[in-house]
N, C-alpha and C positions, 0 to 999 in steps of 0.2 A: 504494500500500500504506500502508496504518496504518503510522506509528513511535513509537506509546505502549505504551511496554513495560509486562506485567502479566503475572502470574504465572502459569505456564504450566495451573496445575489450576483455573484460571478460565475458561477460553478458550471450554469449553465455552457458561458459562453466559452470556458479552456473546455467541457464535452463536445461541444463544437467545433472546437479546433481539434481536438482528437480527432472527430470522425473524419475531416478531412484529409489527416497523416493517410489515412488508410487506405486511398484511392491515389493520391497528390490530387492537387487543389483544381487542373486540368479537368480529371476525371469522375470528382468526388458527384454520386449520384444525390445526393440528399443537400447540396448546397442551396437550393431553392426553398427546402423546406425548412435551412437554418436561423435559428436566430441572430446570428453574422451581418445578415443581408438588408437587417434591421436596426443595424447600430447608427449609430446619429451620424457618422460620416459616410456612410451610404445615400443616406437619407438626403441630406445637401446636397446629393450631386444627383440625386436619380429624381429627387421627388416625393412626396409622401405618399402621391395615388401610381407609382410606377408598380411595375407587373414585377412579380419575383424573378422573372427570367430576364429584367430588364436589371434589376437591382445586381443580380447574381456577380456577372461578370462588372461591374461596376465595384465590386467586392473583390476580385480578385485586384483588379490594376490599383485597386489601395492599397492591399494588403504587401502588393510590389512597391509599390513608393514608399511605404513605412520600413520595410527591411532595409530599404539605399537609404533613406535619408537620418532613420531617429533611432537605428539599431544599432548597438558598438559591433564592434570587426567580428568575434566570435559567436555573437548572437546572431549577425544578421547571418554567417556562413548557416552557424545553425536553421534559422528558418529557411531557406533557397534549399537546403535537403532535405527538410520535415516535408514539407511540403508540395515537393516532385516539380519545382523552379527550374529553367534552363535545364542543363544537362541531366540533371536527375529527373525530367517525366517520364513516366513510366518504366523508373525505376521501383523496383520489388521493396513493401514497406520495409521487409527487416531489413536489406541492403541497406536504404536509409536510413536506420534507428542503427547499424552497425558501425556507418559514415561518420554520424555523429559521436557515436563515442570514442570514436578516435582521434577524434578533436583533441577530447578533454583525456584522455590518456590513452597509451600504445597496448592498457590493460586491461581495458574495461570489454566488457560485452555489449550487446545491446541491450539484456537484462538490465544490467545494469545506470543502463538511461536510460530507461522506461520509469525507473524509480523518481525520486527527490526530483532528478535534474530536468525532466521534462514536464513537471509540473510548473516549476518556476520557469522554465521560457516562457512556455503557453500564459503565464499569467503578465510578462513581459510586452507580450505581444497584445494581449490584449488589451493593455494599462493603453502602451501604442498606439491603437486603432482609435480609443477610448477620445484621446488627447488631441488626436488629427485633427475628429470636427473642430476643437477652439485655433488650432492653428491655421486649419485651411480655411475658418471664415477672414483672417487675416490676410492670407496672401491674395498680392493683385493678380489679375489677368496679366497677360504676355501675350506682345504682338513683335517680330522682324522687322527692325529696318533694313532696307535695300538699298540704301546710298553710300556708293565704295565698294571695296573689296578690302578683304582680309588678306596681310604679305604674312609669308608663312615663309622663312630664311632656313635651309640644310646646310651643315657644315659637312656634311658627309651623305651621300647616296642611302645608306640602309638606315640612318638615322630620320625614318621620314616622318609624317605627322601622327601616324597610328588612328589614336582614338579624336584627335585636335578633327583630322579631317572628317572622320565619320560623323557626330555634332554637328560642323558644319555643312554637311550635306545634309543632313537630318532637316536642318531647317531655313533650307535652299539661300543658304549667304555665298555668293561667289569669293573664291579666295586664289591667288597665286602662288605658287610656289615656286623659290630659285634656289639651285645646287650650288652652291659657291665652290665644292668639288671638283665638280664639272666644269670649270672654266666662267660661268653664266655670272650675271653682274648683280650686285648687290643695287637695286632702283631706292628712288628716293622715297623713303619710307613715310614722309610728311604727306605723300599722295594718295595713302591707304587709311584705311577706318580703324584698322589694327595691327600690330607688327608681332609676330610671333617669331622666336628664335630659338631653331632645338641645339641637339648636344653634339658632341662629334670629338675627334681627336685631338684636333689642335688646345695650345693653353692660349689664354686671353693675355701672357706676355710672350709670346711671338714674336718677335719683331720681322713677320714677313709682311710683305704689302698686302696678301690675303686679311690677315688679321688688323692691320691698320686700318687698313679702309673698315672692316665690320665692325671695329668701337666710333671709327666718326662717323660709321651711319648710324647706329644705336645712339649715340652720343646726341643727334641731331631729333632721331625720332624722341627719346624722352624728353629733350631741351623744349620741343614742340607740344610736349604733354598728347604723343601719341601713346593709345592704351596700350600696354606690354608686355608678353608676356615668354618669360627667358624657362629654357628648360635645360637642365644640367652646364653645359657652355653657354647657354644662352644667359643662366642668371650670371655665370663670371665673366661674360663682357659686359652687360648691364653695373653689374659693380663696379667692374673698375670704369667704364665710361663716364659715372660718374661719381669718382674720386677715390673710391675702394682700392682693395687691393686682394690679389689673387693669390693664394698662396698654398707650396707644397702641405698635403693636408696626409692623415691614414687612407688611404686606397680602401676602398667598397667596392665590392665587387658580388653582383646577383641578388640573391634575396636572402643570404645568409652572413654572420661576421665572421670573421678568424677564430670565436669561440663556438660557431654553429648555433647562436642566438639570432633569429628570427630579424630583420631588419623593420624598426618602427619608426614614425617621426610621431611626434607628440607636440598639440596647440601648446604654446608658451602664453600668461598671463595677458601680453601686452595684447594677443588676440580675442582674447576674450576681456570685454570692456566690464567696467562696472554695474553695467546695466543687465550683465549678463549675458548678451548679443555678443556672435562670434564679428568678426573681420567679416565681409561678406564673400571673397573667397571661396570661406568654410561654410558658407550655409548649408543645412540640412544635413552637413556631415558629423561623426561625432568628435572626438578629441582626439584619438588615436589610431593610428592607422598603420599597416605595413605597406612596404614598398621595396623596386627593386632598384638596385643602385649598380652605377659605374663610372667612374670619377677615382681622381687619385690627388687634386686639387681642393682647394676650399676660398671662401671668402672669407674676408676682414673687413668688418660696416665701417660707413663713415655717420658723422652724426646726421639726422634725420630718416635714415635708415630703420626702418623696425626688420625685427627678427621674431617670423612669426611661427614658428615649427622648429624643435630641435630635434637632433638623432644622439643615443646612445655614445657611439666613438665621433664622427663626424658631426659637430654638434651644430651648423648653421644650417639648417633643412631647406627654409621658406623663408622669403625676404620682401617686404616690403621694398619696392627702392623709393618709391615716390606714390603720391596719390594716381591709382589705374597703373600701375607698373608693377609687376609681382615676377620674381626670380623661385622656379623650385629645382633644388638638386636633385632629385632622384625623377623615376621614368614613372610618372602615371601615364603617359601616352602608350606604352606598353599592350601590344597584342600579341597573341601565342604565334601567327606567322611571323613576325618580327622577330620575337624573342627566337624562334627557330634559326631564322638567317642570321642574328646576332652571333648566335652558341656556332656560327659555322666560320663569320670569318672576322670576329672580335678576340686578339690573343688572352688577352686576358681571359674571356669567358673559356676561350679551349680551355685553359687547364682544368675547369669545374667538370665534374660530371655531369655531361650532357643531360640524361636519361633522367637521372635525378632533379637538374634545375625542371625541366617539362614536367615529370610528376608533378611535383611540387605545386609551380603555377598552375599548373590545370586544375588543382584542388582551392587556391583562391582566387582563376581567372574570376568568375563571376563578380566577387564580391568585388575586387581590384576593378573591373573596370566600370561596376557601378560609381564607386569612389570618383577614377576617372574621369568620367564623364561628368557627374558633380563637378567637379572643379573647373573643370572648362568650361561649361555652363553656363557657372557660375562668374567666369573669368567674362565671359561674355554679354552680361546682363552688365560687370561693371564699363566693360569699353563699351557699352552703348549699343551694340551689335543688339541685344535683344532687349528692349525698354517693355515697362511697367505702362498699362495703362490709367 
């Protein structure tokens, strides 16, 4: 028997969530008859005279935005397998209840998450759903601007935008991309709506003309208060363009450290204000997250600078550089065909076990590129690309 005590006019609503483990959420035949399809954030969006088959699926695409946005990293992986999400539909329940326990250790059975631990998700989740309606009568509508394009900068061929680009096709924003690799010219970034800049080999003190020219165009796009957004190389010429400085840092390499501890970044204070509101960034995300890293550099702020994200060994994560200008070290643009071609011709990554990095990710792709895509998003509501009505 369960021994997490929860309030008795809940009970119903974690039996309801059980019975759905049992099908995943897909397949589940009794999700019309549940009282789920009934909760107040259902209600908001479907109506109070909507049909239960209209409510149903209006229940699911919630129950999917509350795992990305208000779940922490182990929770929300847990629920995407409870309940037969992305890769796991129609996956076999125990397989799923076996998933999850090996989350929480290499020793458990799925007995034994059946006990305590899956009573406290379920009650997690449904606190979750619970809280939605007060937050989503908050949130405004969202509409596309169409005016410009998005400059999206490669320092290297297989460093391309990943997840940046899929977003922006998601909600038909035209954007350019230039290989500075390949010979192609860094344009003038004051003539785009946004300047994104990914990661790649070079160090931001180069002294080759490749790398000079990329800080005085960075240098000019921020000077212009164009939105920014640097990703691994991209935040250490943002830094140093303006006035930072770039420095030999611990080498991170994949999604694991030199002790085989799990690679995190963690919100620092100054992100989360006193009002309690994240950086907007991080909206909908939680405080802590993993991620994969490669980099063997770091930054050094100058003042006006906020440091919004630290890591474990490499402690400058996430960087404010200015108001709409944001620097992040590690790859959330990250996709398994990427990370494939990565592991093939990134020396560093050769030396990792292949087999193993792919495991690995493939067991937090989902959640990672929820995350992901958050942040871009969100990066994109702050450069004005997607406006509040």
């Amino acid at each position: 028997m369960d021994t997490t005590q929860i309030p008795p006019e809940t009970t119903p609503y974690i039996q309801a969530l059980r019975e759905i483990i049992r099908t995943g959420i897909m397949a589940s035949p009794t999700l019309e008859r549940s009282p789920l399809i009934n909760l107040p954030v259902v209600l908001q969006q479907s109506g109070p005279s909507a049909s239960p088959s209209k409510r149903a699926p209006i229940f699911i695409e919630t129950l999917r935005q509350v795992i990305q946005k208000r779940l922490e990293y182990k929770e929300a992986e847990t629920a995407i397998i409870l309940f037969g999400l992305g890769k796991y539909a129609g996956v076999p329940v125990r397989s799923r209840y076996e998933a999850v326990a090996k989350l929480f250790s290499p020793y458990w059975t799925w007995e034994n998450y059946r006990k305590e631990p899956l009573t406290r998700h379920l009650y997690v989740i449904y606190l979750a759903l619970k809280r939605e309606a007060e937050l989503g009568s908050e949130s405004p509508r969202s509409t596309i601007t169409q005016t410009g394009k998005v400059l999206i900068v490669q320092n290297i061929s297989h460093e391309g935008p990943g997840l940046i680009a899929h977003i922006l096709e998601e909600i038909a924003m035209p954007y350019d991309v230039v290989d500075l690799s390949q010979g192609q010219v860094f344009p003038d970034p004051t003539n785009y709506r946004a300047l994104i800049v990914m990661g790649g080999p070079d160090s931001a003190n180069d002294d080759t003309e490749k790398m000079q020219f990329e800080l005085e165009q960075v240098k000019r796009a921020l000077n212009a208060n164009i939105p920014y957004l640097g990703i691994c190389l991209g935040l250490q010429v943002a830094v140093k363009a303006k006035g930072g400085k770039v420095v030999q840092g611990i080498k991170e390499i994949g999604l694991r450290d030199s002790e085989g501890l799990p690679y995190h970044v963690s919100l620092t204070d100054i992100a989360l204000t006193a009002l309690g509101k994240k950086d907007p960034l991080f909206l909908g995300l939680r405080n802590d997250f993993r991620v994969f890293q490669l980099h063997g550099e770091t930054v050094e702020l100058v003042e006006n600078m906020q440091l919004l994200a630290v890591g474990r060994e490499c402690h400058n994560q996430i960087v404010q550089i200015q108001p709409k200008a944001y620097g992040i070290q590690s790859h959330f643009e990250l996709t398994m065909t990427m990370l494939q071609t990565w592991l093939q011709v990134d020396k560093d990554l050769g030396r990792l076990d292949k087999q193993q990095v792919v495991d690995e990710f493939a067991t937090i792709e989902e959640v990672y590129t929820l995350v992901g895509l958050s942040l871009f998003r969100n990066f994109l509501y702050i450069a004005g690309v997607i406006i509040n009505e």
